[in-house]
C-alpha positions in Angstrom: 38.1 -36.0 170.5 38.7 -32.2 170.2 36.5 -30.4 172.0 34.1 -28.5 170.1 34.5 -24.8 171.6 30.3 -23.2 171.7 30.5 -19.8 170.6 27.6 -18.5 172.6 27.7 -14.7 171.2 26.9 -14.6 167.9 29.8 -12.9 165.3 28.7 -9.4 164.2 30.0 -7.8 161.1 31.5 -4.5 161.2 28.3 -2.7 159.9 26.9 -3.7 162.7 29.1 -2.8 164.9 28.9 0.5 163.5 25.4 0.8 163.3 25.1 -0.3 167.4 27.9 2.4 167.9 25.9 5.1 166.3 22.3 4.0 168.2 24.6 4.3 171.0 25.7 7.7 170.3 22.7 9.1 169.3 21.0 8.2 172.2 23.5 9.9 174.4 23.1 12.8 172.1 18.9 13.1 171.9 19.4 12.7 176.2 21.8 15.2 176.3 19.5 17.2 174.4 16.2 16.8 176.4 18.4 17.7 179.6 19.6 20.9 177.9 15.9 22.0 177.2 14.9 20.9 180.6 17.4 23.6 181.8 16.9 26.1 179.4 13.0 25.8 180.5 13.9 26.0 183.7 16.3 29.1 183.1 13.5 31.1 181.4 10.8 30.0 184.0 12.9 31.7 186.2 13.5 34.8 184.3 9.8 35.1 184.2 9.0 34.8 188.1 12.2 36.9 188.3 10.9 40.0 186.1 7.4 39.3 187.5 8.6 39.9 191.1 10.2 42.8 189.7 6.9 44.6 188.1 5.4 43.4 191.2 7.8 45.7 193.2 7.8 48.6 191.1 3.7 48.7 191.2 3.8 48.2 195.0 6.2 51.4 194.8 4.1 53.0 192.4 1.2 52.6 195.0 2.6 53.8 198.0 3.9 56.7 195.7 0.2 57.3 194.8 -0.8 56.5 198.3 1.8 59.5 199.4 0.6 62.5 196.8 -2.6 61.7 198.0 -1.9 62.3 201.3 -0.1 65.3 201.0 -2.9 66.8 198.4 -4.9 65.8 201.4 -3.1 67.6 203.8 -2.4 69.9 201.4 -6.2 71.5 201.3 -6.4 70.8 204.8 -3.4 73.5 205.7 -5.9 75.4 202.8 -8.6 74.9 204.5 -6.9 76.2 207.9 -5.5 79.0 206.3 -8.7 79.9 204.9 -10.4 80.0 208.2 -7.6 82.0 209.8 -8.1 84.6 207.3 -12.0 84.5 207.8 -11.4 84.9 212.4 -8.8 87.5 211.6 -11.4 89.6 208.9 -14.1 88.8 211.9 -11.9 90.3 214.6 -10.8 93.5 212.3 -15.0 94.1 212.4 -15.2 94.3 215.6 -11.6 94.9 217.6 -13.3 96.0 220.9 -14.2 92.3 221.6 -10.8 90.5 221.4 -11.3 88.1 224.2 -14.8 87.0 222.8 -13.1 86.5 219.5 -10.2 84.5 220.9 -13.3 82.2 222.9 -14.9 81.9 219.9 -11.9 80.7 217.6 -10.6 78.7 220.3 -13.8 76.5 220.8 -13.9 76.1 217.0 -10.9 74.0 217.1 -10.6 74.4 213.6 -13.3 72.1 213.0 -16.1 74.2 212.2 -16.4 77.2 210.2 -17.6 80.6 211.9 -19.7 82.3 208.9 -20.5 85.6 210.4 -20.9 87.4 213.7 -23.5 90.0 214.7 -22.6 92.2 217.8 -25.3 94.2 219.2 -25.8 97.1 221.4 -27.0 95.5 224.4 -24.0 92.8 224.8 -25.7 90.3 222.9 -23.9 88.4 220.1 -24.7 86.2 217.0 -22.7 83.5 215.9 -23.4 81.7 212.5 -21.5 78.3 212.6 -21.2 75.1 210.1 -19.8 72.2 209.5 -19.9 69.1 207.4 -19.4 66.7 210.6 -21.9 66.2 213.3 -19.2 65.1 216.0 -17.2 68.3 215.0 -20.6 70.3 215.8 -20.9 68.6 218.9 -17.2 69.1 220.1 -17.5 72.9 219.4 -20.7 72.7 221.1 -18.9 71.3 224.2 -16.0 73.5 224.5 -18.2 76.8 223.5 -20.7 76.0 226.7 -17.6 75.1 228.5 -16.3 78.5 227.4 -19.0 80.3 228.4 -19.4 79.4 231.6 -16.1 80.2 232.7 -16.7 83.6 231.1 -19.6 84.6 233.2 -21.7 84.3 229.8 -26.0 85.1 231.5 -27.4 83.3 228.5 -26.2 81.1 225.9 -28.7 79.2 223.4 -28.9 77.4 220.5 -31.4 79.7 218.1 -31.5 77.6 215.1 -30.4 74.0 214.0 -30.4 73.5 210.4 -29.2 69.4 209.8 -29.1 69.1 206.0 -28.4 65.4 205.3 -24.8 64.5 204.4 -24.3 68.3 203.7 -23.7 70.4 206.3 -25.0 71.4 210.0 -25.5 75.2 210.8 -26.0 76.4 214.4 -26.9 80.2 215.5 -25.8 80.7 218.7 -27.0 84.0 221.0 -25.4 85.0 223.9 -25.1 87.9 226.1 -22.3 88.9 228.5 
């Protein structure tokens, strides 16, 4: 008896053989594909942080920029400022040139952080000083070194003859002395 052989995989034509091949190749083909957008996704993504850190940058530059011109307009009408009130102690002292010394006190315990509005010299060594300025810690400090001042010049009286405290504007003192 011839033994009957059990084919166990069934015979396929050649259609279907082609048509398995080409399932099989386009299914390689649509995963190929789907990596290739992953990437290109991932590509762009990174263009985007990329440029985004770079704006990011240029803005931060811009700031400090910003940050710097304001500064130096700042320091720019300070040295105004300064100027301004060099002009004003110089115009002072050209009133009166026979008290250099008494200018130089004066101008000293400003600091440069009060303005001297006017001066009246009298007669009878007495003097008038007008004084003002916008901060009440700057008052105080030129308050400080002035009595300070005075005292080592042998000043006999020194007072405080008016106070006006305008709030948040400005702080004006009269001082009278005689020497």
């Amino acid at each position: 008896m011839p033994k009957k052989q059990i084919n166990l995989i069934p015979k396929t034509s050649e259609t279907e053989i082609k048509e398995q091949s080409q399932k099989r190749k386009f299914r390689v083909f649509s995963i190929v594909v789907l990596i290739l957008v992953i990437l290109l996704m991932a590509f762009f993504y990174l263009v985007e942080a990329y440029l985004n850190l770079s704006i990011a940058s240029v803005k931060d530059q811009n700031a400090r920029s910003t940050a710097t011109l304001k500064g130096l307009n700042e320091n720019e009408s300070v040295l105004r400022g300064i100027e301004a009130k060099l002009i004003r102690y110089r115009a002072i002292q050209s009133e009166y040139p026979e008290y250099p010394r008494l200018f130089k006190m004066v101008s000293d315990a400003s600091l440069g952080l009060v303005d001297i509005l006017g001066v009246v010299v009298e007669k009878d060594h007495s003097m008038e000083i007008t004084v003002e300025s916008v901060d009440k810690s700057a008052m105080a400090s030129f308050l400080g070194v002035f009595n300070t001042l005075a005292l080592k010049n042998n000043f006999r009286e020194t007072q405080i003859k008016e106070l006006n405290a305008q709030p948040q504007k400005s702080y004006k003192i009269i001082l009278s002395f005689r020497w």
